[in-house]
C-alpha positions in Angstrom: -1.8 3.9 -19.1 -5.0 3.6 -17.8 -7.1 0.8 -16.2 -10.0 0.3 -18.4 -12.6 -1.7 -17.3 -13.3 -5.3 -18.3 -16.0 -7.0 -16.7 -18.5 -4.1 -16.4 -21.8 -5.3 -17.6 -21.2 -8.7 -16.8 -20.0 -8.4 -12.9 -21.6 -4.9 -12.1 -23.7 -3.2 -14.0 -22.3 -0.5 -16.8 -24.9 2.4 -15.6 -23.8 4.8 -12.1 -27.3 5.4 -11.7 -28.1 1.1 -11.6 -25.1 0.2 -9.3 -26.0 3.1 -6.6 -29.5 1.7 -6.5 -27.8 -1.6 -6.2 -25.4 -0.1 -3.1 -29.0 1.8 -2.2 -30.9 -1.5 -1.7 -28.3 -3.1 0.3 -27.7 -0.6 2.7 -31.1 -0.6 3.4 -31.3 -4.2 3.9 -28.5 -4.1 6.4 -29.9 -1.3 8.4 -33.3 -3.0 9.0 -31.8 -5.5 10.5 -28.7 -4.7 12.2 -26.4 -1.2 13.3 -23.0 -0.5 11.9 -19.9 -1.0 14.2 -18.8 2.4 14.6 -15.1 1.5 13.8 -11.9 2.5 12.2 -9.9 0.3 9.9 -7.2 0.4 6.9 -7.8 -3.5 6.1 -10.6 -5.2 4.9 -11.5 -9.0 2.9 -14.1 -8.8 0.3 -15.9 -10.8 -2.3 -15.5 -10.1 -6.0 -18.8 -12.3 -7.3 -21.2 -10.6 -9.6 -23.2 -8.0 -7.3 -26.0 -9.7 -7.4 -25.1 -12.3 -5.3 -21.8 -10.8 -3.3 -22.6 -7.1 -3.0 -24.5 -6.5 -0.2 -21.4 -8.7 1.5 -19.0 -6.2 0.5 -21.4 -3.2 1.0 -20.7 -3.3 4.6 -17.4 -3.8 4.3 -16.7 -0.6 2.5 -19.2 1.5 4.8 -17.0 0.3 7.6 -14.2 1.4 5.5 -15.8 5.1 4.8 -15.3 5.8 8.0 -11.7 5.4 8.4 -10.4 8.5 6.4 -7.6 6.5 4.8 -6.9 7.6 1.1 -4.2 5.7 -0.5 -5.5 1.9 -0.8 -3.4 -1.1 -2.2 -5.7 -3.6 -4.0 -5.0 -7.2 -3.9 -6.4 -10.1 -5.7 -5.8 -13.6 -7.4 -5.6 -13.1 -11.3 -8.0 -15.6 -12.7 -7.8 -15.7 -16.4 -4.0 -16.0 -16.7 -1.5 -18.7 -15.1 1.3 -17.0 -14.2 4.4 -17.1 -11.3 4.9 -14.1 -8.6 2.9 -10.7 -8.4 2.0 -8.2 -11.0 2.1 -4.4 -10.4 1.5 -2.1 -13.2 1.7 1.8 -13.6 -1.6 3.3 -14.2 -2.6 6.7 -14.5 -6.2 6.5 -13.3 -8.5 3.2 -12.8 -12.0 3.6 -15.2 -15.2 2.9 -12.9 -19.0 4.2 -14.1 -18.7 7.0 -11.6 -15.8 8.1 -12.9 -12.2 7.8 -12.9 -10.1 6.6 -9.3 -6.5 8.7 -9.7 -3.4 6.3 -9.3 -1.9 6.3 -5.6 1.7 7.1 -7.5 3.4 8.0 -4.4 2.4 4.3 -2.8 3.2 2.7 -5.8 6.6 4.4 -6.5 7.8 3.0 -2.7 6.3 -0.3 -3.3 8.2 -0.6 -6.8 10.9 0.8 -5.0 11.3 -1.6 -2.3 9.8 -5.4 -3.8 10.9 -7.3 -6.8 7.5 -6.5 -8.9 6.7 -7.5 -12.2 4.1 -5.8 -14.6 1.9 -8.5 -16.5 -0.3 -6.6 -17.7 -3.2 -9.0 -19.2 -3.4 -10.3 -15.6 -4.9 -6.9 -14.9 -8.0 -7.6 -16.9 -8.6 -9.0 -13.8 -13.1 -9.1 -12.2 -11.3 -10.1 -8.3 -10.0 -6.5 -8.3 -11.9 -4.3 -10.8 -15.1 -5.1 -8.8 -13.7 -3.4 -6.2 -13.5 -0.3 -8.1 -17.1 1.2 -8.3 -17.5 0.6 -4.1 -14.0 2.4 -4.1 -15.4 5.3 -5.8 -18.7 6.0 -4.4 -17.8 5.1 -1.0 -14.5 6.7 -1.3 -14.5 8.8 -3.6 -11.2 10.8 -3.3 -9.0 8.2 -2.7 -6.7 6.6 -4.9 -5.8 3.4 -5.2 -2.8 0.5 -7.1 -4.1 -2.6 -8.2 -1.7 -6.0 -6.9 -2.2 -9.1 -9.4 -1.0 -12.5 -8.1 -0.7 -15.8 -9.6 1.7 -18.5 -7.6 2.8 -16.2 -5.6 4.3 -16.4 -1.5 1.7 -15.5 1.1 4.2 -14.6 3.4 6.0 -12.1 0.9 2.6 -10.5 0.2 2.5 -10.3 3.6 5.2 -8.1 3.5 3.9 -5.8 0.9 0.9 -5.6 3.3 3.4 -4.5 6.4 5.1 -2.3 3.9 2.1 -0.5 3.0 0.2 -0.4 6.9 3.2 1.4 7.9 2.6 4.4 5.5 0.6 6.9 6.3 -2.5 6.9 5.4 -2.7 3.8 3.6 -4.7 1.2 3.6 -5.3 -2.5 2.2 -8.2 -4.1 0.3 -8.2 -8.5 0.1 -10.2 -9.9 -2.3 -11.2 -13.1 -2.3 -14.6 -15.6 -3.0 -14.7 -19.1 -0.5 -15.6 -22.4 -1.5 -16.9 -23.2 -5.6 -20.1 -24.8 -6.7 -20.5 -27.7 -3.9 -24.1 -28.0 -2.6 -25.2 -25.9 0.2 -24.6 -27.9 3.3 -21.1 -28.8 1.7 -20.2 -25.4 1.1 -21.1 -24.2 4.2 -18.8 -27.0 6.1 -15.8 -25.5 3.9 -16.6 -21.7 4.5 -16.9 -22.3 8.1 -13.1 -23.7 8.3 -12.4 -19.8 6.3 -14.4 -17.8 8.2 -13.5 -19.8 11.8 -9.7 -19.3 10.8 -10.0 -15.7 10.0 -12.1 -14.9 12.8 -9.5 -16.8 15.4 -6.3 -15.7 13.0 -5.5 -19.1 12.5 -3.7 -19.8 9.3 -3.1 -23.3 10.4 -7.0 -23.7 10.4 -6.9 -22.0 7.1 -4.3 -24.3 5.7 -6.9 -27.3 6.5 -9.9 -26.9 4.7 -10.6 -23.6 3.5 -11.1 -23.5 -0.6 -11.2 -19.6 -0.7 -9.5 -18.5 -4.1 -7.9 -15.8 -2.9 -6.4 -17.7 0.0 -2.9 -16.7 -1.0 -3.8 -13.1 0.2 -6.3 -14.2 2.9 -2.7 -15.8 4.5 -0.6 -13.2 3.6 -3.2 -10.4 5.8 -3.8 -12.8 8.7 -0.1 -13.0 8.6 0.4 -9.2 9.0 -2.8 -8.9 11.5 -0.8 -10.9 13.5 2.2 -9.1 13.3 0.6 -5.8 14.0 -1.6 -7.0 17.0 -4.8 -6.5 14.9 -8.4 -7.8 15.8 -10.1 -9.7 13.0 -14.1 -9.5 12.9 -16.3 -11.4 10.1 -19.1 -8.6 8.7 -20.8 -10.7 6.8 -21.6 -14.3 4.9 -23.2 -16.0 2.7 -23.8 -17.8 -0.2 -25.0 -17.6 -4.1 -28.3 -19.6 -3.1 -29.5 -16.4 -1.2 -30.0 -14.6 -4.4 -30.4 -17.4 -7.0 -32.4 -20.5 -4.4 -30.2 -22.8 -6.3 -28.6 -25.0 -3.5 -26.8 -27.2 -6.0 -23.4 -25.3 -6.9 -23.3 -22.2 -4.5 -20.5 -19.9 -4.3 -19.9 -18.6 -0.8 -19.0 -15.0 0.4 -17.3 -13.1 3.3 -16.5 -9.7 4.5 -14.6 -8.9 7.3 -12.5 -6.2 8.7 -9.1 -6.1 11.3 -8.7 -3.3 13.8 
């Protein structure tokens, strides 16, 4: 099989040539104003928002990640459009994306399959939390290869071992995806996202646990959970909210990147 794309046109743009000048434009942005952290990392959070409003967040996120010569990448988000228990993993050949086809990381998902009770829903992989990651995968990193992880009502802390699973391969990395808080007004939204971001900067899930309305908090857990474990450092990129694109401060969406090292 392979993953065909679902929400191109409507969450990123169908055209290569229109998403690099979108990935153009926000590079530029951040370098006028700040300097990258010249880091390593296999584990990063990201936003999956149209990239209009969330893609400058993630930008940085994967130019941190460019620099960290992983190649195999596990890609994990909530499925949105179907209800269902546990965590999906299907078997695709390649994953579509405007720049071209992302091979399957068959090795990482053989062992994964291997060693975790997976199921394969496959109409949860029609799925914008992870397929946006895609077309940063490929033009940032564009020989690696990468399995997409769906999950509905599914255990944090068994994610979590997934995650520990897949940190302790070589050369493999993670990707989280995940928005914050959901069409409050500005100042409300920012009192939510501030429990998220505060909780993953200080690896509290506790904190987490009281406040935080991310919707991907299942997999937000399940990688603070496994920072822990490893003795990773957690550091917020970047945050913000729909109103910076759109000046509507009615029902924002906020956004977060961050990285662990």
């Amino acid at each position: 099989m392979r993953r065909e794309m679902s929400v191109k046109g409507s969450f990123y743009p169908d055209s290569s040539n229109e998403i690099k000048r979108y990935f153009e434009h926000f590079t530029k942005l951040y370098d006028d104003e700040f300097k990258l952290a010249d880091v390593k990392t296999k584990a990063i959070i990201v936003p999956h928002a149209g990239y209009i409003y969330s893609g400058y967040t993630a930008n940085v996120a994967y130019r941190i990640l460019q620099k960290s010569g992983v190649k195999n990448y596990l890609v994990i988000g909530p499925s949105h459009k179907i209800a269902f228990d546990g965590i999906s993993l299907c078997s695709y050949e390649s994953y579509d994306t405007p720049f071209g086809e992302i091979n399957s990381a068959d090795e990482l998902y053989k062992k994964i399959a291997d060693n975790f009770l997976l199921k394969c829903v496959s109409g949860a992989h029609s799925e914008h939390s992870t397929e946006v990651q895609f077309p940063f995968i490929k033009y940032y990193l564009d020989d690696a290869n990468i399995i997409e992880l769906v999950y509905g009502d599914a255990s944090p802390e068994y994610i979590s071992e997934i995650i520990d699973f897949v940190l302790k391969q070589e050369d493999c990395g993670v990707i989280i995806s995940t928005d914050l808080s959901h069409f409050y007004n500005l100042d409300d939204a920012s009192k939510l996202d501030k429990i998220c971001l505060s909780a993953v900067d200080e690896l509290d899930i506790g904190l987490l646990s009281s406040g935080c309305e991310a919707c991907g908090i299942i997999g937000v857990k399940a990688m603070m959970t496994s920072a822990k474990e490893f003795g990773l450092d957690s550091t917020i990129l970047d945050y913000r909210t729909s109103a910076d694109a759109s000046n509507d401060e009615s029902r924002v969406v906020g956004y977060m990147s961050a990285y662990f090292s």
